[in-house]
C-alpha positions in Angstrom: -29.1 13.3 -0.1 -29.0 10.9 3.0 -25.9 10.4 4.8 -26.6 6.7 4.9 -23.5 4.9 2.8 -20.7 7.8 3.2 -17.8 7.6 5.1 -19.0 9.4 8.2 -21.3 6.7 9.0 -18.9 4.1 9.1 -16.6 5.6 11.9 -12.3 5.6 12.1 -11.3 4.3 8.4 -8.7 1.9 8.3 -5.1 2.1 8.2 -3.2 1.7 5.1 -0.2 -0.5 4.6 2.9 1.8 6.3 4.7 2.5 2.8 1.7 3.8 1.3 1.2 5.9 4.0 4.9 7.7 3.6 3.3 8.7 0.3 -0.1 10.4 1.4 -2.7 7.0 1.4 -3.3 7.1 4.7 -6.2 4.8 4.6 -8.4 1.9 3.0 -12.1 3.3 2.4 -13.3 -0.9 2.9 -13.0 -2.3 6.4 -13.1 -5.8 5.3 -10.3 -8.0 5.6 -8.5 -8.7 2.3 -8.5 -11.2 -0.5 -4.5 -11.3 -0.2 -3.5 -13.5 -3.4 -1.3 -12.2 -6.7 -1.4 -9.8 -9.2 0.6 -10.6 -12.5 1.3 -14.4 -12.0 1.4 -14.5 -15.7 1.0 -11.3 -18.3 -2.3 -12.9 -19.5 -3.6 -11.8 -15.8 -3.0 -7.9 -16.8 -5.2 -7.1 -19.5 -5.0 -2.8 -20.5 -7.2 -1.8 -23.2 -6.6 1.4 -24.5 -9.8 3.5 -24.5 -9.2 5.6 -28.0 -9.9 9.4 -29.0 -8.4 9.0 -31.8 -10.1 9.1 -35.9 -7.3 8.2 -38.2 -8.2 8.6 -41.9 -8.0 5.6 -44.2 -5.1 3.9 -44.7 -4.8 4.8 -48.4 -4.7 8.2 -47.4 -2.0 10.6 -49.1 1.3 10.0 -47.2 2.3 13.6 -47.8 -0.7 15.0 -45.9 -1.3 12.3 -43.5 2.8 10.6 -42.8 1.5 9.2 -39.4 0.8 5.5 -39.6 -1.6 4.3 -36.8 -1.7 1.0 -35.6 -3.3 -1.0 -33.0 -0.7 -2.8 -31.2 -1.0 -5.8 -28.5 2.2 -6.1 -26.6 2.7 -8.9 -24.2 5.7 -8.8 -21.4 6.6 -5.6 -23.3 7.7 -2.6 -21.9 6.3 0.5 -24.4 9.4 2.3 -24.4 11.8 -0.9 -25.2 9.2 -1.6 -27.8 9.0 1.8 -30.0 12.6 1.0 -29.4 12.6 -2.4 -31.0 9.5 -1.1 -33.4 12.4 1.7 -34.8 15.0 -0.7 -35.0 13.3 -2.9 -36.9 12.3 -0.6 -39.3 16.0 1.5 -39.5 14.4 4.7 -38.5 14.7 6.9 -35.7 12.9 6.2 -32.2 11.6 10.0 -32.1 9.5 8.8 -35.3 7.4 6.4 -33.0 4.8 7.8 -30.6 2.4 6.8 -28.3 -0.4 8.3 -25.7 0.4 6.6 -22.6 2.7 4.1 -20.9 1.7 0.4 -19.8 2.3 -1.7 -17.2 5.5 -4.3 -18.8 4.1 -7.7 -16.6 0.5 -7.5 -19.0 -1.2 -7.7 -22.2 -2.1 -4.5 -23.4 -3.6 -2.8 -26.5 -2.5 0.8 -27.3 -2.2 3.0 -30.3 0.8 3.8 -31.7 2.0 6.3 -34.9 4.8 6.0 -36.8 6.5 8.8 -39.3 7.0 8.0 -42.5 6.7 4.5 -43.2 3.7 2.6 -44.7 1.7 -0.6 -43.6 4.0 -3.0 -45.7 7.0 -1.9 -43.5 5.7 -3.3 -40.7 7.8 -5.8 -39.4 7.3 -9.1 -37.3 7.9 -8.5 -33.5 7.9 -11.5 -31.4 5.1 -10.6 -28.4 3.5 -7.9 -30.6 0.4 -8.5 -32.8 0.7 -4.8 -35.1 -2.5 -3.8 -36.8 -2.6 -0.7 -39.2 -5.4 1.2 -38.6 -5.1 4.2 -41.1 -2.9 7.7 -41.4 -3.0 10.7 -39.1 -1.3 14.5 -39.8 0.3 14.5 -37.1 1.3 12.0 -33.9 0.1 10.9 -30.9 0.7 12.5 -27.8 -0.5 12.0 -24.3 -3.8 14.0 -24.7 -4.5 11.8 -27.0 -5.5 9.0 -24.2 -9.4 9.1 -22.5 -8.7 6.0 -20.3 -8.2 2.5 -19.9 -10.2 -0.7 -19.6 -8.9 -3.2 -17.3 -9.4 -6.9 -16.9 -7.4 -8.7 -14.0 -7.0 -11.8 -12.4 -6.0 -12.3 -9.0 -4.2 -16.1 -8.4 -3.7 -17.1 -4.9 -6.3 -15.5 -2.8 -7.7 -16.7 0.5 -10.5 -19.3 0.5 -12.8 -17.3 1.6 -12.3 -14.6 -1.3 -15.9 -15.1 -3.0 -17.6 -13.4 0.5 -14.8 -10.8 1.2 -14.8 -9.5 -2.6 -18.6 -8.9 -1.9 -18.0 -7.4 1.5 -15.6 -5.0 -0.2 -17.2 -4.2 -3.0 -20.5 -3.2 -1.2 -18.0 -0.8 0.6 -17.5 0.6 -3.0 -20.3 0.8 -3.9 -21.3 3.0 -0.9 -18.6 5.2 -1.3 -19.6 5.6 -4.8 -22.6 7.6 -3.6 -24.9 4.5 -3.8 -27.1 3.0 -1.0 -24.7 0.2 -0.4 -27.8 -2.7 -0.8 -27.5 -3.5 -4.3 -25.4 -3.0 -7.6 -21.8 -3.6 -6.8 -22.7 -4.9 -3.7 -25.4 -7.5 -3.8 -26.1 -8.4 -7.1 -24.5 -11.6 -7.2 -25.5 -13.6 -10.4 -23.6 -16.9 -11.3 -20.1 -17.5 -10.3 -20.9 -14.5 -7.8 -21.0 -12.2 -10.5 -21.3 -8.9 -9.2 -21.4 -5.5 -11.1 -22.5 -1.3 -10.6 -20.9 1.7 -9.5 -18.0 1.4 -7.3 -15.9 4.2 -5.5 -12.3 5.1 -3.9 -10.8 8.1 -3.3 -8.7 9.3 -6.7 -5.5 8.8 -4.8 -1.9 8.8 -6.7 -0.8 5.0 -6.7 2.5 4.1 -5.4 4.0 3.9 -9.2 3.9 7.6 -9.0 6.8 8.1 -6.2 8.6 4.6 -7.2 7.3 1.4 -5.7 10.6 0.4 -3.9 12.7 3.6 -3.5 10.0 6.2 -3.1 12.0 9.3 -3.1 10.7 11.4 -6.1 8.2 13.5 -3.9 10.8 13.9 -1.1 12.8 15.4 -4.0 10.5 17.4 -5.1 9.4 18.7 -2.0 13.1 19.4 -1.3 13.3 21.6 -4.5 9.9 23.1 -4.0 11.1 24.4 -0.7 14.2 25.8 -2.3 16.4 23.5 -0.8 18.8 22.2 -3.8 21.3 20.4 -2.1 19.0 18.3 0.3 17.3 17.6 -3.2 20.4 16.2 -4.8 21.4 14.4 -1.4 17.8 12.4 -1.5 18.3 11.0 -5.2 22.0 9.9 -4.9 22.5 9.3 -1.3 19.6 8.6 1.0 20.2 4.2 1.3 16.9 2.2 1.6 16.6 -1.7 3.0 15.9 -3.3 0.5 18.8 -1.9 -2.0 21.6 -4.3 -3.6 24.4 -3.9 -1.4 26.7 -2.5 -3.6 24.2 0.3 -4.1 23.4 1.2 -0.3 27.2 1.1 0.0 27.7 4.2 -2.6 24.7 5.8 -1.1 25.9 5.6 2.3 29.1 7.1 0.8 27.4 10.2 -0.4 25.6 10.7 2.6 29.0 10.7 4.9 30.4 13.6 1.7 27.4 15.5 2.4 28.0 15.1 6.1 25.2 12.9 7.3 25.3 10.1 9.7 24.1 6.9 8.4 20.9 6.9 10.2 19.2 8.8 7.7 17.4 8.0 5.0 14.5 4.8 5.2 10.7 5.9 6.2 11.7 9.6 6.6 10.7 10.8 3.1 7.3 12.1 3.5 8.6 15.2 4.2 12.1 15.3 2.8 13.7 15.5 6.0 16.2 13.0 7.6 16.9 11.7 11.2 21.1 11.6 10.1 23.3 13.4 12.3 25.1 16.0 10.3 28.6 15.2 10.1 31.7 17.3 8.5 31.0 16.1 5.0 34.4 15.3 2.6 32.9 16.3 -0.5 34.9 13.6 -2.4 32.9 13.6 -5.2 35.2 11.5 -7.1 35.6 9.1 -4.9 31.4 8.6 -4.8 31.8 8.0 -8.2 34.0 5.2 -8.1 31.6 3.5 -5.9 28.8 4.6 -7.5 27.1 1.0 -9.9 27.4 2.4 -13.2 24.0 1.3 -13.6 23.2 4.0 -11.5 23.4 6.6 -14.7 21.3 9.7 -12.7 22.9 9.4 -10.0 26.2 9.4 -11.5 25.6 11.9 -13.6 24.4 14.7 -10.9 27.6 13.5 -8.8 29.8 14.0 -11.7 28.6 17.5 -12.0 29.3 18.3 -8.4 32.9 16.8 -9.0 33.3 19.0 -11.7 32.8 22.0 -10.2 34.3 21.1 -6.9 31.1 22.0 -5.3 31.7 22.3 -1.3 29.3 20.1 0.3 28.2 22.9 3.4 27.0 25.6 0.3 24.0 27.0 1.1 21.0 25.0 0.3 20.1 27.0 -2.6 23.5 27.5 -4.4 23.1 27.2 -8.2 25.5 24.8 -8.2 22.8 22.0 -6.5 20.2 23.1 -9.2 23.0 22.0 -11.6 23.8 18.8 -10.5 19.9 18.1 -10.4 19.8 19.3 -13.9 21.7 16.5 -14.6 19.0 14.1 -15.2 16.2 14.4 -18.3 13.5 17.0 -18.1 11.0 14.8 -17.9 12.4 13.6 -14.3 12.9 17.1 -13.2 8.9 17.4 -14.2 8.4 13.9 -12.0 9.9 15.8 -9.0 7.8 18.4 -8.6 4.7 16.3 -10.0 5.7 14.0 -7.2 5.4 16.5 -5.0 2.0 17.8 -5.9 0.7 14.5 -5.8 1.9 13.4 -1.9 0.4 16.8 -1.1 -3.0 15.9 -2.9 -2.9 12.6 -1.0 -2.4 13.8 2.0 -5.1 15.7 1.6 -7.7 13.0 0.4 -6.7 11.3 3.2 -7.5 13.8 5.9 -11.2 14.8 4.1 -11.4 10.9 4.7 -10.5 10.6 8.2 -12.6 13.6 9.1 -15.3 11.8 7.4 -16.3 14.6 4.6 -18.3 12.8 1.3 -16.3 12.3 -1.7 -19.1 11.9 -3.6 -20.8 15.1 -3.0 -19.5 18.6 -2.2 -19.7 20.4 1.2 -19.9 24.4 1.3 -16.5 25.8 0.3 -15.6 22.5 -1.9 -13.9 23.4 -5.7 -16.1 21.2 -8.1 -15.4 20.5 -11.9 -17.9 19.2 -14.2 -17.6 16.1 -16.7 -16.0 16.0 -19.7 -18.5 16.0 -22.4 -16.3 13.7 -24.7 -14.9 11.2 -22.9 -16.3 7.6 -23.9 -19.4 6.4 -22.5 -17.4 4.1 -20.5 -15.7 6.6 -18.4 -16.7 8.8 -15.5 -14.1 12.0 -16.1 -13.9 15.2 -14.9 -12.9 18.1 -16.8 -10.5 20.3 -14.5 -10.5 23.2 -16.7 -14.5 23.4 -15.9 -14.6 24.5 -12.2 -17.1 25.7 -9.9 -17.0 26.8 -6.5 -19.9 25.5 -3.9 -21.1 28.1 -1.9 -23.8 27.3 1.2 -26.2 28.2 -2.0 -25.2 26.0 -4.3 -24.7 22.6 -2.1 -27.3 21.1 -3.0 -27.9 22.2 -6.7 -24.2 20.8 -7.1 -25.1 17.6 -4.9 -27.7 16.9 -7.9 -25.2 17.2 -10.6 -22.7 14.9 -8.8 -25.4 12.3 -8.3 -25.9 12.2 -12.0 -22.1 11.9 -12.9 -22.2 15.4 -14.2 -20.2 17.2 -11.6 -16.9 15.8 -9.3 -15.4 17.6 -6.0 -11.9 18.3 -6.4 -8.3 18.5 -4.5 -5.6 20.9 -5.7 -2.7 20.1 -7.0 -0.5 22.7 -6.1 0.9 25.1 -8.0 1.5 29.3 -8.6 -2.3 29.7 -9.8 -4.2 27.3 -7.5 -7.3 27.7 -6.6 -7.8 26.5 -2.7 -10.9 26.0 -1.3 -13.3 27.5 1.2 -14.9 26.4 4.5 -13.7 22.9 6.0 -12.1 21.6 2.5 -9.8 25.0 2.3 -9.2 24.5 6.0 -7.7 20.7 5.3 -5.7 22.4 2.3 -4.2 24.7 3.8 -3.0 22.8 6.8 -1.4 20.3 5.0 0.6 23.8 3.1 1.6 24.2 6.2 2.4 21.2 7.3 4.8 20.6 4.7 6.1 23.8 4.8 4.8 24.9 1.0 3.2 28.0 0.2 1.3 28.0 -3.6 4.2 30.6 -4.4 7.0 28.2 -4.1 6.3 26.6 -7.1 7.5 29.7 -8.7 10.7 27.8 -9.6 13.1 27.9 -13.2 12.4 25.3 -16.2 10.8 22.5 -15.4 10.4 22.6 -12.2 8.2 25.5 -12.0 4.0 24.4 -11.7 1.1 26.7 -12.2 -0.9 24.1 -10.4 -4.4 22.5 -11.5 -6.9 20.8 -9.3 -8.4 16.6 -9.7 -11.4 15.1 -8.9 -10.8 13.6 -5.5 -13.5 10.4 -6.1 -12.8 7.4 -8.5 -15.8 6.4 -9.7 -16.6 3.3 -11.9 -18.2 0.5 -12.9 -17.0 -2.4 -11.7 -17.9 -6.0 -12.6 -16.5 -8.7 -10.1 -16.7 -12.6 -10.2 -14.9 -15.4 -8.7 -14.1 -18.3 -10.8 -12.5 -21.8 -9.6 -11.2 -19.6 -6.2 -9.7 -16.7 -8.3 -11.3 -12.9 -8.3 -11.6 -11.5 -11.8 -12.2 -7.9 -12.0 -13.3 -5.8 -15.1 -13.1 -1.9 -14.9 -12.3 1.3 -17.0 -10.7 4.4 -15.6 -10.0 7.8 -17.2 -5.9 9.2 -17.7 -4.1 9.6 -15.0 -6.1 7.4 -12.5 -4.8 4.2 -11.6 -6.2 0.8 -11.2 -3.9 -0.3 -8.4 -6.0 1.9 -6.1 -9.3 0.3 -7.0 -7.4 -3.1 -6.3 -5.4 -2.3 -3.3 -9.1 -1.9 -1.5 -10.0 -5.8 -2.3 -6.2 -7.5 -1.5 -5.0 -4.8 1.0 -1.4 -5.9 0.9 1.4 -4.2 0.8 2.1 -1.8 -2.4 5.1 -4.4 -3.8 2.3 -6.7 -4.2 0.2 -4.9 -6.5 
């Protein structure tokens, strides 16, 4: 395959905004200036389409061997967990009875499957903003598996005049980095109202949403823990102020900070790494007295500093005393799982973004690149990988491999650490393993109790789709579907390039 349309023949990438680049993104893959604009004027711009893999049986099937009802439900300005919670209400049953395979964005319209325990289609009651469907019963509920992917269609309000010719620019970018020639397709095959559609590629980054759009501090966390250092861990979540805080809240933060025995310089841009600039201090290690300035809103962080008050925990014990893993033990164990995901995933950006700078294909493998194959059951609409199928690309088997990926039948891959990775060989081991290092993380780290232990897995480092683009009456409409897991912000970043808030 030519080199023609990769990276490498386009030179230095460009930068990314600066507070995606404390997370890993590093860089745009399109050098063309921006649309600008906004996302999510109205919910109606948002639309999520669930992509199902799930065959209910009939809806007159018998309750006791199928009590799942499945519906189809259309939420609009909905959060989904507020609405299994209003869903339950309604019905007088417990929230544990209502499930669902993946979380939407609130500020949208979105179409998802839900199951409910125990209750038939007559229950179902009227929910302002919902439209409820009953589809049929299931044996048993949904559950995150469940989900193949999304389908997006989005709006963009307020974009530059010149949007039609920069949308084309960009998505010719795409379109090249997809593993296509870069002359038609997404890139040139404008129809009316500069309709344009084909493959289109970015790297499969983790979008900001993943480490919290405006206190990104989950991965610092993480990569605290990982490390083995507890207390710096619990210092992050509740202390550790950021600009753009209520002021009550970077108060109480500030507070911890001076009981841990850190300056007030810290904190703010630092993250990437889960260090500080702060000058230690001698911390107080009033507790108590962080509490009481603490919002109450603020239940976490409260509730880890409550456990340190409890047990009178000295705030100069080692970085690995049991008594820090406690206090971060404080919050649900499905945030103790975010940490150390959150760590995985910086470290997978980071990653992505050096193979990008270095100019290596994302389309194709190089010698020593981990490839998966595609999963043979996802919808027709999806490119997706299938992580538990992988290969690795000896100097032998580039080009065999090369084939499969042109064909959508094969994807490179990034690790995401954990006890049982598999690295890679050659260059793409090389940029692994330096960013390890760089952050100080060996695979064995994640060796950790609970939930914050990984075993590690590895993802398909190109997002590939097709994308259909058009600008109607000044305003970019884009249409795209994208497996679990991936997100559609970093498809769209590449056409507004403004900062992560905005998207």
């Amino acid at each position: 395959m030519s080199d023609e349309g990769t990276h490498s023949a386009r030179g230095t990438p460009r930068p990314a905004h600066p507070i995606e680049r404390a997370v890993g993104i590093e860089y745009y893959v399109s050098d063309a200036d921006g649309i600008g604009g906004r996302l999510r004027a109205s919910p109606e711009d948002f639309r999520v389409r669930e992509l199902e893999a799930f065959d209910p049986e009939p809806l007159d099937a018998d309750p006791g061997s199928y009590p799942e009802l499945v519906c189809r439900v259309t939420l609009t300005a909905w959060d989904t967990n507020d609405f299994a919670r209003r869903l339950s209400d309604a019905l007088s049953i417990s929230r544990e009875r209502v499930s669902w395979a993946g979380t939407k964005d609130k500020y949208a319209v979105t179409t998802q499957l839900f199951t409910i325990g125990g209750v038939d289609a007559d229950d179902l009651p009227t929910i302002r903003g919902a439209e409820i469907e009953p589809l049929g019963r299931a044996g048993r509920p949904l559950s995150f598996g469940d989900l193949a992917g999304n389908a997006f269609e989005i709006r963009v309000t307020e974009a530059v005049p010149e949007a039609e010719e920069r949308v084309a620019a960009i998505a010719a970018d795409l379109g090249a980095f997809a593993g296509g020639d870069g002359g038609s397709g997404t890139g040139s095959d404008a129809g009316a109202g500069g309709e344009r559609g084909g493959p289109a590629g970015v790297p499969n980054y983790f979008g900001q949403q993943r480490f919290g759009s405006r206190r990104p501090v989950t991965h610092a966390v993480g990569l605290a823990a990982v490390r083995g250092d507890w207390r710096e861990a619990v210092r992050l979540y509740t202390g550790n102020p950021f600009e753009g805080e209520p002021a009550d809240t970077r108060a109480a933060r500030e507070r911890v900070d001076a009981a841990f025995g850190v300056g007030s310089e810290g904190g703010d841009g630092d993250l990437d790494d889960g260090s500080v600039d702060g000058e230690d201090t001698n911390g107080d290690g009033d507790w108590a007295d962080c509490l009481d300035v603490m919002p109450r809103k603020l239940r976490f962080e409260r509730s880890m500093l409550h456990r340190l008050d409890e047990r009178g925990v000295d705030p100069h014990a080692p970085a690995d005393d049991p008594d820090w893993r406690h206090a971060l033990e404080a919050v649900p164990s499905n945030l103790q799982r975010l940490f150390v995901n959150a760590a995985q995933s910086v470290l997978y950006n980071r990653t992505l973004s050096e193979r990008l700078r270095r100019g290596l294909p994302f389309d194709r493998p190089v010698a020593g690149d981990v490839a998966c194959f595609a999963d043979r059951d996802a919808p027709d609409e999806l490119y997706a990988p299938d992580v538990d199928r992988l290969q690795r690309v000896d100097a032998d088997r580039v080009s065999v491999m090369e084939r499969h990926c042109a064909r959508g039948r094969a994807f490179v891959t990034a690790p995401l650490v954990g006890t049982e990775t598999t690295l890679a060989d050659g260059e793409p081991g090389e940029i692994e393993r330096e960013v390890l290092e760089d952050a100080g993380i060996e695979p064995a780290d994640f060796e950790l109790p609970d939930e914050f232990g990984s075993t590690g897995t590895r993802r398909a480092i190109l997002l590939r789709t097709d994308l259909e683009a058009t600008v109607e009456d000044g305003d970019p409409r884009f249409a795209f579907a994208l497996p679990s897991g991936s997100y559609a912000t970093v498809v769209l970043r590449e056409f507004l390039k403004s900062g992560p808030l905005e998207l």
